[in-house]
VOBA-1610 file (N, C-alpha, C; in pm, whole numbers, padded with zeros to 5 digits, always signed):
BEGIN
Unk+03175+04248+00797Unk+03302+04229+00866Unk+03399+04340+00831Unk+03492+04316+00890Unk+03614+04446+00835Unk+03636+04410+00745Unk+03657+04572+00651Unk+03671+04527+00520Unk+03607+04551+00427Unk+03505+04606+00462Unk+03368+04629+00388Unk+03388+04716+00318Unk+03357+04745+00204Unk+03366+04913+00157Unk+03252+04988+00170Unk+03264+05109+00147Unk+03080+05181+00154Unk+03015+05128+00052Unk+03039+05088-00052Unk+02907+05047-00114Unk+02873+04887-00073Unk+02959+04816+00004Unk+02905+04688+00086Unk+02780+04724+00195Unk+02856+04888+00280Unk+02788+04885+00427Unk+02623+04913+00349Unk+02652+05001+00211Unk+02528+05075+00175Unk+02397+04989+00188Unk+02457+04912+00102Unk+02355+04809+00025Unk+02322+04744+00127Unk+02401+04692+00250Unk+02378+04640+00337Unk+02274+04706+00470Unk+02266+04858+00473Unk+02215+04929+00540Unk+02057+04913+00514Unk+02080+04934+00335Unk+01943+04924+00276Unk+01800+04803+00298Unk+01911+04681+00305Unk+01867+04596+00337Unk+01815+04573+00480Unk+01912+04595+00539Unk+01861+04588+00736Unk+01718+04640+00716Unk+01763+04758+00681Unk+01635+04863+00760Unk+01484+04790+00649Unk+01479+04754+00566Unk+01319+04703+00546Unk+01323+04565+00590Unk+01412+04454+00572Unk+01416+04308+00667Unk+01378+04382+00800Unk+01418+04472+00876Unk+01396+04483+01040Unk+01290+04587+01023Unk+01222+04640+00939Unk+01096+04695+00937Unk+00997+04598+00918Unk+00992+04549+00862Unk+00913+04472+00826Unk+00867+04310+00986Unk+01013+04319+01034Unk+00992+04248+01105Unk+00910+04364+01251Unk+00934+04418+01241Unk+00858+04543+01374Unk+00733+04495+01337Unk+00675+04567+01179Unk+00547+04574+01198Unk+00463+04431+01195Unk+00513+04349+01191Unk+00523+04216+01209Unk+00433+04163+01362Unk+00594+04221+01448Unk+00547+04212+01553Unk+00447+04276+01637Unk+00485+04409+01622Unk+00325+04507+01682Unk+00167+04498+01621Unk+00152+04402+01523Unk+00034+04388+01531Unk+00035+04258+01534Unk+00085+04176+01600Unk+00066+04025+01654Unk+00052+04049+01789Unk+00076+04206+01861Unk+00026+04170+02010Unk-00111+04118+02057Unk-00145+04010+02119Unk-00244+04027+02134Unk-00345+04143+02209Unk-00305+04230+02299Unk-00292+04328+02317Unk-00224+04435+02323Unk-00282+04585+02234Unk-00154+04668+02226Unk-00127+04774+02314Unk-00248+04763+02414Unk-00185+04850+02546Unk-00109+04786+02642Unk-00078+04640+02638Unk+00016+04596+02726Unk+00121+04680+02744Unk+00215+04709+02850Unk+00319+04780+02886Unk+00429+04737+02812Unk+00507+04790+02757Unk+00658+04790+02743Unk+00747+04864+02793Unk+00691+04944+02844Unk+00828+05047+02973Unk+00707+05064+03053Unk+00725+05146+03197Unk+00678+05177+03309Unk+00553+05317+03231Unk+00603+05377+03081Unk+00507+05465+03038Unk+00431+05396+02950Unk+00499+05369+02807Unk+00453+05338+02709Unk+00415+05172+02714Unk+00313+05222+02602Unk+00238+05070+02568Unk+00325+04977+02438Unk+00266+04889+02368Unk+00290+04809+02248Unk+00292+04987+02158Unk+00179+04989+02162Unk+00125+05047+02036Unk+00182+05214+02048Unk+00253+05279+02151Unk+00288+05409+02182Unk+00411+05405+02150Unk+00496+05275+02172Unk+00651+05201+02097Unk+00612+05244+01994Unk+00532+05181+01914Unk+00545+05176+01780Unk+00522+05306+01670Unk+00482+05405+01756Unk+00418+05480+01761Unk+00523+05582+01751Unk+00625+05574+01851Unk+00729+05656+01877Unk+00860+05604+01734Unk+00856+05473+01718Unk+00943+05415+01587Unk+00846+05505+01420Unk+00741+05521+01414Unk+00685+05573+01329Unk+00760+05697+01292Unk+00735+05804+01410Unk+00756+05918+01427Unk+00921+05936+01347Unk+00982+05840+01369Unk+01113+05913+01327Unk+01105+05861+01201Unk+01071+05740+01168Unk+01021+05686+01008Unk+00963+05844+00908Unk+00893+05880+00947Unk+00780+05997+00893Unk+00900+06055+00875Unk+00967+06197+00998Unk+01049+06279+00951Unk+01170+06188+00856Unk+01217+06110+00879Unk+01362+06134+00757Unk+01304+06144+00668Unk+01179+06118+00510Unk+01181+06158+00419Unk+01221+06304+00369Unk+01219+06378+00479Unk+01194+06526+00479Unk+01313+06583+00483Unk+01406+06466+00508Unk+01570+06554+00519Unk+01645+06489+00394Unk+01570+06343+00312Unk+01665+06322+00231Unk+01589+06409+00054Unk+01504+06438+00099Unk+01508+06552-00084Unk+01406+06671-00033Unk+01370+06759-00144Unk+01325+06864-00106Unk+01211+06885-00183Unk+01091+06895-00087Unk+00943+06926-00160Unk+00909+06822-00026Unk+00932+06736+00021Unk+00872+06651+00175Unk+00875+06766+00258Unk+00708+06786+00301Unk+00692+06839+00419Unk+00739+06747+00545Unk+00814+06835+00594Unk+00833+06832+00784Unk+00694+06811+00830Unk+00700+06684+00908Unk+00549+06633+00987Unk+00551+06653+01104Unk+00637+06759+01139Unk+00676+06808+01267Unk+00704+06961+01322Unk+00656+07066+01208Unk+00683+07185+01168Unk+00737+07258+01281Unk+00633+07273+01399Unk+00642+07316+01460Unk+00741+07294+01593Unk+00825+07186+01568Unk+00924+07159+01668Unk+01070+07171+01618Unk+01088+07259+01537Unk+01233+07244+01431Unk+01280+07348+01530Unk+01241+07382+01594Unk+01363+07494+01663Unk+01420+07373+01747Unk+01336+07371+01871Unk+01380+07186+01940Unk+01491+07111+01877Unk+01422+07067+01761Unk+01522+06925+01655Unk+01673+06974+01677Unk+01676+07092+01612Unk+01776+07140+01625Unk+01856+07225+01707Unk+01810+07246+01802Unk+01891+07214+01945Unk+01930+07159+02064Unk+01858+06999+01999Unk+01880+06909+02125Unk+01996+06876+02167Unk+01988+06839+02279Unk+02139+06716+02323Unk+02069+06668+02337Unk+02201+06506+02393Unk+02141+06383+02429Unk+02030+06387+02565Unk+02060+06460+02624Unk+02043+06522+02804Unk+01886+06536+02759Unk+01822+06581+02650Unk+01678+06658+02624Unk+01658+06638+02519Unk+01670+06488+02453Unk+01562+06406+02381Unk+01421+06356+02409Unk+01470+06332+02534Unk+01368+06282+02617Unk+01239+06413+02608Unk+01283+06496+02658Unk+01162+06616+02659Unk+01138+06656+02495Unk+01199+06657+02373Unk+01184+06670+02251Unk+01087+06522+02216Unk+01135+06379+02252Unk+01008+06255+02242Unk+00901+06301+02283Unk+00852+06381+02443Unk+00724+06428+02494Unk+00648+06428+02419Unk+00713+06604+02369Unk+00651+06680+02259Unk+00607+06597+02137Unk+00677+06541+02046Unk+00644+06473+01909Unk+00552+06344+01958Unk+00554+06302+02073Unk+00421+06196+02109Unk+00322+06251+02124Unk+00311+06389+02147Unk+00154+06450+02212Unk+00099+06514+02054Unk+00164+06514+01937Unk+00167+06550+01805Unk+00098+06446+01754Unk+00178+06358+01720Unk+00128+06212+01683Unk+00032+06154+01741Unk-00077+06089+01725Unk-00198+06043+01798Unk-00218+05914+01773Unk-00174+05882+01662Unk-00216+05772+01604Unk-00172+05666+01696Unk-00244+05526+01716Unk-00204+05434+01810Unk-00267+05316+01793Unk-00313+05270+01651Unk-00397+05165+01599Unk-00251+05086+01520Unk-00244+04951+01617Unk-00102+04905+01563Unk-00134+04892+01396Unk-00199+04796+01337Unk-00241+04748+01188Unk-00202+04898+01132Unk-00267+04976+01156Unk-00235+05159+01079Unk-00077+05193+01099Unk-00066+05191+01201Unk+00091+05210+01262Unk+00212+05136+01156Unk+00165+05006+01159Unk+00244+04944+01047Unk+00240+04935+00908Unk+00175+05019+00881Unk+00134+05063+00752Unk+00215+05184+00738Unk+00159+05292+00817Unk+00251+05374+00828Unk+00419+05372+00809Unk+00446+05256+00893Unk+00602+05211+00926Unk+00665+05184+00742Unk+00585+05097+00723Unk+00637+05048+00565Unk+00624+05134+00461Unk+00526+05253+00464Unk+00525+05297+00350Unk+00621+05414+00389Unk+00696+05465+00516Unk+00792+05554+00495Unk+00921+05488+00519Unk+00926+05363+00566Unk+01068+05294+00483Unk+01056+05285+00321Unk+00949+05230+00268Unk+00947+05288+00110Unk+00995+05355+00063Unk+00915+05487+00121Unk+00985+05597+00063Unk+01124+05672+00126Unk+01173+05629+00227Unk+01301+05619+00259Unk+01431+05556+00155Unk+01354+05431+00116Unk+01416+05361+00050Unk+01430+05419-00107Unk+01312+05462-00128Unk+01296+05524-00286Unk+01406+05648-00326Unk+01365+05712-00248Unk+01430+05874-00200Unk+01580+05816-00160Unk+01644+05767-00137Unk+01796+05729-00108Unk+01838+05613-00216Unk+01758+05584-00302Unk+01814+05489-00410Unk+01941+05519-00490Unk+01941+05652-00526Unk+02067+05678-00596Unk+02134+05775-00557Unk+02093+05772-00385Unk+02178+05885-00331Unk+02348+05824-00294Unk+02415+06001-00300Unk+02536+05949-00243Unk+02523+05917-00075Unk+02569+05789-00037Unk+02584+05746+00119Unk+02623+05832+00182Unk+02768+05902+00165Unk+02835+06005+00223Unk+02788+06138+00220Unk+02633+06159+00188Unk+02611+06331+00172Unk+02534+06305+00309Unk+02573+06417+00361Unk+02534+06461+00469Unk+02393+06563+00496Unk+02308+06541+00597Unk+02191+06585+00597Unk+02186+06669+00757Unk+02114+06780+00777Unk+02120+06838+00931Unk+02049+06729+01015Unk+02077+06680+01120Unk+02027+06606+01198Unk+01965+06663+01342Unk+01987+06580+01453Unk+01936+06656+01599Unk+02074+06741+01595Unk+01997+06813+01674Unk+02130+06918+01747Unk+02192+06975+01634Unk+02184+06969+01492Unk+02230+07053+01430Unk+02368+06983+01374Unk+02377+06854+01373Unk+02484+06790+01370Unk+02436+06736+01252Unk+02544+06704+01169Unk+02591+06672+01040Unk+02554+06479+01025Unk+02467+06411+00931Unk+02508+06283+00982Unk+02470+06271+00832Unk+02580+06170+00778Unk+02555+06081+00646Unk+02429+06058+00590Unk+02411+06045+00497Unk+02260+05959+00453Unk+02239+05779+00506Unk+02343+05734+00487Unk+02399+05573+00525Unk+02369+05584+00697Unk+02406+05649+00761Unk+02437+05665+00890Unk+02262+05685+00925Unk+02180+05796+00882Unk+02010+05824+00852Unk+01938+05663+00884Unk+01978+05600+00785Unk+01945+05437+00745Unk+01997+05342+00843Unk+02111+05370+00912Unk+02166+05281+01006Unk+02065+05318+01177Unk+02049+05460+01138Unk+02004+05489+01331Unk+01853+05407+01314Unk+01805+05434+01191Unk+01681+05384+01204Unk+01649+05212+01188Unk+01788+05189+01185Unk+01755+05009+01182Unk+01800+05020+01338Unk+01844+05073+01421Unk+01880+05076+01511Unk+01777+05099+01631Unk+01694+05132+01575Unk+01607+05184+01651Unk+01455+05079+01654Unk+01469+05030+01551Unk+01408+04910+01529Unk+01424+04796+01601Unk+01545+04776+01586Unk+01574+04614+01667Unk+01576+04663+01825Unk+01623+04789+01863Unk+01641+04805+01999Unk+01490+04829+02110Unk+01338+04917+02009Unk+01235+04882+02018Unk+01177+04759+02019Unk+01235+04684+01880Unk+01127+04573+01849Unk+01226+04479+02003Unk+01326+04438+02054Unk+01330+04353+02132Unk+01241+04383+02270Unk+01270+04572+02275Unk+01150+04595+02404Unk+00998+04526+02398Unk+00963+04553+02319Unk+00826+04537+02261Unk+00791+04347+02266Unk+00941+04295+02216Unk+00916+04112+02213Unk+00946+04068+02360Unk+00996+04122+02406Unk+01017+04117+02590Unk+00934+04100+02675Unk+00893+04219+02642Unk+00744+04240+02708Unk+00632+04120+02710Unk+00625+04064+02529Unk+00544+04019+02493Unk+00536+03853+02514Unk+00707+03857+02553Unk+00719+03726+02596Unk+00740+03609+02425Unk+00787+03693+02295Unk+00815+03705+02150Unk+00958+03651+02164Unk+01028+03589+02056Unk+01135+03600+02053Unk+01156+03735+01939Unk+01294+03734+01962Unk+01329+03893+01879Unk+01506+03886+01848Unk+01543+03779+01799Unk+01679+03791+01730Unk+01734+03880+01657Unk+01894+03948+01707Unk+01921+04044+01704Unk+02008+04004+01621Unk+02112+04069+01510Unk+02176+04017+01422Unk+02349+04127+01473Unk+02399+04045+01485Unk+02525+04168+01507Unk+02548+04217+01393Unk+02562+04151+01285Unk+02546+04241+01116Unk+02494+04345+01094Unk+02363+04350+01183Unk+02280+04442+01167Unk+02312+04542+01270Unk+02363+04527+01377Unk+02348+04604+01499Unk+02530+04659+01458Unk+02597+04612+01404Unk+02697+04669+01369Unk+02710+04828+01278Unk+02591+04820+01195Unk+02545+04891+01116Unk+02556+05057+01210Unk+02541+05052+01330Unk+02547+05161+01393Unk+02621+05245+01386Unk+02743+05122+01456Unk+02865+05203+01488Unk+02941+05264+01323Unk+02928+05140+01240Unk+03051+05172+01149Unk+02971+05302+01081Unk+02819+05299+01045Unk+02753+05414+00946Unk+02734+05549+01048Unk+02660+05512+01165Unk+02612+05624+01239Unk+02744+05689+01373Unk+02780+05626+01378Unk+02870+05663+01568Unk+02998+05733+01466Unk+03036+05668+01364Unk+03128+05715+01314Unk+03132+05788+01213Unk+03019+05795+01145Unk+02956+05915+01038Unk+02950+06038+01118Unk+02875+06029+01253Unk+02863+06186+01336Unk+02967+06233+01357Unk+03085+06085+01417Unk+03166+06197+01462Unk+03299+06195+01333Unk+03261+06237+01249Unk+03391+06260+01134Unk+03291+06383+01071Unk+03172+06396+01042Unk+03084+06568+01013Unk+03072+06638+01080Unk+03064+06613+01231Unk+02993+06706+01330Unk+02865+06718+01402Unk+02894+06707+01511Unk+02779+06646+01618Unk+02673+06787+01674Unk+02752+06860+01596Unk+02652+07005+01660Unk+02644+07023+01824Unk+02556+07032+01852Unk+02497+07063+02003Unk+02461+06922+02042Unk+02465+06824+01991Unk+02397+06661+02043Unk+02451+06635+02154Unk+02620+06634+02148Unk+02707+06601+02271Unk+02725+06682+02395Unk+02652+06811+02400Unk+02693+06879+02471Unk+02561+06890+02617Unk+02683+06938+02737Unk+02582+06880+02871Unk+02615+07007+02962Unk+02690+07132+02926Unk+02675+07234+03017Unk+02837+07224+03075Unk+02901+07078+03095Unk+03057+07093+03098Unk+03108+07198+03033Unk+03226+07248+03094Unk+03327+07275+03061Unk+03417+07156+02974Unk+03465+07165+02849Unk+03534+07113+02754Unk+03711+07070+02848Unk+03697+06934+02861Unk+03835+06905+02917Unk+03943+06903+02784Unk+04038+06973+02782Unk+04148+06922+02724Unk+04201+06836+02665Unk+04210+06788+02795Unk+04295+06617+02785Unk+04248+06545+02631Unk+04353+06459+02587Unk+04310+06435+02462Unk+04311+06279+02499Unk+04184+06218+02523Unk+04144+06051+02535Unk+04104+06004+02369Unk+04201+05891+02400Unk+04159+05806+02246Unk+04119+05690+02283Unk+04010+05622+02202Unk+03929+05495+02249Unk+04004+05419+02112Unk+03999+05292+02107Unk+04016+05235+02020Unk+03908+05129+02009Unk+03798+05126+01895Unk+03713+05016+01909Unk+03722+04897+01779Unk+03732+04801+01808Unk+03748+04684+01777Unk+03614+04565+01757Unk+03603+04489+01638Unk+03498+04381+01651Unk+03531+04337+01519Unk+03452+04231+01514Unk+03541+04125+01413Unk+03361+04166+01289Unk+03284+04269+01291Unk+03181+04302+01235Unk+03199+04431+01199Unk+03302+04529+01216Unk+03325+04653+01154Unk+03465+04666+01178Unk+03487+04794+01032Unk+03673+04850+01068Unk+03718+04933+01169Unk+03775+04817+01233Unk+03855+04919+01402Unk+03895+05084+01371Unk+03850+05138+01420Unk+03835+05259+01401Unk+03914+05325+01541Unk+03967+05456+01553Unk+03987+05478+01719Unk+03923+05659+01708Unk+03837+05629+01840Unk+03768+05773+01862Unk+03860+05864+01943Unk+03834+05990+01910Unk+03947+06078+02002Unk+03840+06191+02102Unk+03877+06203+02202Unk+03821+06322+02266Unk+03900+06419+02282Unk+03851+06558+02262Unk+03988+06624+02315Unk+03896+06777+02264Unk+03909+06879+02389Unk+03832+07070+02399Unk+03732+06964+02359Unk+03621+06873+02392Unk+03526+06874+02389Unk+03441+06813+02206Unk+03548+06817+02144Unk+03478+06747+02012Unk+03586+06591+02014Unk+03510+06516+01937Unk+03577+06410+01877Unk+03562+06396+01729Unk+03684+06317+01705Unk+03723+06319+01578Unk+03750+06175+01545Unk+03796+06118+01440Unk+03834+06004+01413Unk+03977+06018+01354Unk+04023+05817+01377Unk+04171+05884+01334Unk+04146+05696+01344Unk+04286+05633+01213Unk+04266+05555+01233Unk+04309+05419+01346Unk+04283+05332+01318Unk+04350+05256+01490Unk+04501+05234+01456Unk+04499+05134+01564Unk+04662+05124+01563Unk+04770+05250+01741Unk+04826+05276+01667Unk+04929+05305+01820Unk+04869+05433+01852Unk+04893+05420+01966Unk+04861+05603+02023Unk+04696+05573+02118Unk+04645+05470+02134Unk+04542+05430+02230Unk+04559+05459+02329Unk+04495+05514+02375Unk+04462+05506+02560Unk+04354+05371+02590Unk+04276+05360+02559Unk+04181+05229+02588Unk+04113+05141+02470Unk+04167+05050+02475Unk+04076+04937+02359Unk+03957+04881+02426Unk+03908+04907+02308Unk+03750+04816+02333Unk+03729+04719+02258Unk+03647+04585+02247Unk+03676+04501+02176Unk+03518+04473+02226Unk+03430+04461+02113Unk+03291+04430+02159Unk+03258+04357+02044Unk+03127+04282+02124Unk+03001+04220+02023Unk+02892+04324+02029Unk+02831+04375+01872Unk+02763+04497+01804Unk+02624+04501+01852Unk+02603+04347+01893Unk+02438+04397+01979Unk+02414+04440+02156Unk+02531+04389+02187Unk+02557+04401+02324Unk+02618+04559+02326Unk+02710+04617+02235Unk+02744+04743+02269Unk+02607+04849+02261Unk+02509+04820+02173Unk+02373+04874+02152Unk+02294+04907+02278Unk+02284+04760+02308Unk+02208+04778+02396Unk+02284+04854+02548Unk+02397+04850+02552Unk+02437+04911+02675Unk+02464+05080+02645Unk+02464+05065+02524Unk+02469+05251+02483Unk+02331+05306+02521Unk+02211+05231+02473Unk+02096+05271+02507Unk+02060+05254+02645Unk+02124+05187+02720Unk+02067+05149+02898Unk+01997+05017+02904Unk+02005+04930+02811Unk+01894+04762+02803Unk+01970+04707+02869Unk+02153+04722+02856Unk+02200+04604+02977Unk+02353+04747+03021Unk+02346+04632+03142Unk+02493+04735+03241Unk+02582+04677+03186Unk+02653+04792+03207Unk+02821+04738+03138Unk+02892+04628+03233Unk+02873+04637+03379Unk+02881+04492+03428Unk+02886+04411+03329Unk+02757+04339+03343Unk+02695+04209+03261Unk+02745+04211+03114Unk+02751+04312+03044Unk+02859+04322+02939Unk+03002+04283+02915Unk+03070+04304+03065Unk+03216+04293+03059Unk+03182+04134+03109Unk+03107+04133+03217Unk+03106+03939+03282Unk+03079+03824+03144Unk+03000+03888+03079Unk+02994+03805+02975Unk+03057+03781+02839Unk+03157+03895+02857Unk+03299+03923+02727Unk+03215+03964+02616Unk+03121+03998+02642Unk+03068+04105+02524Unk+03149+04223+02479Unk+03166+04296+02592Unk+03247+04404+02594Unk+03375+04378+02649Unk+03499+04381+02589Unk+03644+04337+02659Unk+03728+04509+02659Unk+03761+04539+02799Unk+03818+04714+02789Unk+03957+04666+02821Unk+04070+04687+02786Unk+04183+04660+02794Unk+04259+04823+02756Unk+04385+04794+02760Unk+04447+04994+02682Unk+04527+04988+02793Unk+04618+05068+02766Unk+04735+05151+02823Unk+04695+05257+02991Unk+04533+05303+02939Unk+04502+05362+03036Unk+04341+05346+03008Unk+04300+05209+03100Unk+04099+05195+03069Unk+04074+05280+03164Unk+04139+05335+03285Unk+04047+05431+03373Unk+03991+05542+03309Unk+04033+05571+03175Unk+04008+05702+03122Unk+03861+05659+03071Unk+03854+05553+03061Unk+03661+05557+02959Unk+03537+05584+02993Unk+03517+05587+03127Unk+03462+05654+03159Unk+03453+05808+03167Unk+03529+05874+03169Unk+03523+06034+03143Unk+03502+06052+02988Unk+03576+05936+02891Unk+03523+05974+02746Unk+03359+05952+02749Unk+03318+05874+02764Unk+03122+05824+02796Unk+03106+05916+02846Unk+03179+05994+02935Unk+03015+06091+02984Unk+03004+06211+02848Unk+03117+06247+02781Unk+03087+06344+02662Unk+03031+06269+02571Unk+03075+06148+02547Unk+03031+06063+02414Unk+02925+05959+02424Unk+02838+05995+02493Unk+02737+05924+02521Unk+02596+05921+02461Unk+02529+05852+02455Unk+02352+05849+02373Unk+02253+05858+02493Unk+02173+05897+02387Unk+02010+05935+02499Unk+01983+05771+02591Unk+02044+05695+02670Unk+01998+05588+02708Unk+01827+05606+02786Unk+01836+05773+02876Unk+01758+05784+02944Unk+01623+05856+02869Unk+01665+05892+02708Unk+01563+05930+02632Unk+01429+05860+02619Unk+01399+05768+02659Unk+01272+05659+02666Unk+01288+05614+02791Unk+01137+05581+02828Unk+01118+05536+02950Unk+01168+05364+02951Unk+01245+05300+03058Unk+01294+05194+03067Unk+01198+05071+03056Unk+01238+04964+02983Unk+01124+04850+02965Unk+01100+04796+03082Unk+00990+04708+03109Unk+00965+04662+03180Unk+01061+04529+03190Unk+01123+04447+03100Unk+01193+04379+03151Unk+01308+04404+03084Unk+01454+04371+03187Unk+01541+04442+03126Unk+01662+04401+03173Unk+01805+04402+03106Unk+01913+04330+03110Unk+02015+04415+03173Unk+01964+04476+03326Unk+02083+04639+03320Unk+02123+04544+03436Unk+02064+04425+03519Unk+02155+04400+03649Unk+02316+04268+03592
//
């Protein structure tokens, strides 16, 4: 809740990510089949497959002597945007081969392990190069990848016809470690789409009764943080699994606002949309599930 200090979110980060690992590999080898579909491309086992992949690389950014299991794509890593994740996933799927769920989840646990080992007495706040060359916390490292977990593992329980309970505790973990870790270090090349950098200086204010209201600023094209309170152009007021999933493309912001998940209120909400199109995530980076909450 608000309020938390970093060594609450830490410990708390730590925890998500092997409870929601553990629950993945859980689920991907209870499919009864693992080529069943979960998007229009990928299978059970090519999901899980793709959740591995980013498991593997972070050991490699939090100490030094971990080989990169990806050598040959570090020019890529580090110059993606959100726009060409998607073509950077291609590549690191046609690398990776592996697709035997039982192995897969083996895989999964023993590099949250050593995720977990390797960040035991790290500082939260040190910063590591990320995509695009952008700056992101160690805490924030730990948050994308619980993030990426629950937002897979519900594709994957969807599909499967599984239940897959989402924890806003957990899905909160995003915004307060990762959305707001990037943008207070530096987002590198992640945010950028070939625009011209507008001026105008838009401030979001986001709100939830699961992290500290924070307000994002846009302005020449970077954002910054600053804290909430006066000077908003648009409040947001959300529930942490519903903002997830509509950052990633699982549901429309419609069905978000109809259902008061997402509440946009402010001085000026016409502006939030022009902040989203700079401050936006790979939604279109993965192929879309087969069943899905966007109408």
């Amino acid at each position: 809740m608000a309020g938390r200090t970093t060594e609450d979110l830490w410990r708390e980060a730590r925890a998500a990510l092997e409870r929601n690992g553990d629950r993945f590999a859980e689920l991907v080898t209870s499919a009864p089949d693992p080529r069943a579909m979960v998007t229009r491309e990928w299978t059970v086992a090519d999901t899980a497959a793709h959740v591995v992949t980013i498991a593997s690389y972070y050991p490699s950014l939090l100490g030094p002597g971990v080989p990169d299991p990806f050598p040959g794509l570090a020019d890529r890593i580090h110059s993606v945007d959100v726009d060409t994740v998607a073509e950077l996933n291609h590549h690191v799927m046609k690398e990776f081969t592996e697709r035997d769920p039982r192995v897969l989840a083996g895989h999964l646990r023993r590099h949250i392990g050593d995720i977990l080992r390797m960040s035991e007495n790290a500082d939260p706040g040190r910063t590591v190069t990320w995509l695009g060359a952008s700056r992101l916390p160690v805490a924030g490292l730990l948050a994308h990848l619980v993030n990426e977990l629950m937002i897979h593992g519900r594709d994957v329980a969807r599909a499967l016809g599984a239940p897959w309970p989402m924890s806003p505790r957990d899905a909160a973990l995003f915004f307060d470690l990762f959305l707001v870790g990037l943008s207070r270090n530096g987002s590198g090349s992640l945010l950028e789409h070939g625009e011209p950098p507008n001026p105008r200086r838009i401030a979001v204010e986001f709100r939830s009764r699961y992290v500290t209201p924070v307000t994002l600023v846009l302005r020449d094209g970077r954002v910054t943080v600053e804290e909430a309170g006066a000077g908003a152009d648009v409040r947001l007021r959300f529930d942490p699994v519903a903002l997830n999933l509509v950052l990633f493309g699982r549901m429309s912001r419609a069905r978000a606002a109809l259902t008061g998940k997402v509440v946009v209120t402010g001085r000026r909400p016409w502006l939030l949309p022009a902040f989203l199109r700079k401050v936006h995530l790979p939604a279109n980076a993965y192929p879309a599930p087969v069943v899905t909450d966007r109408s």
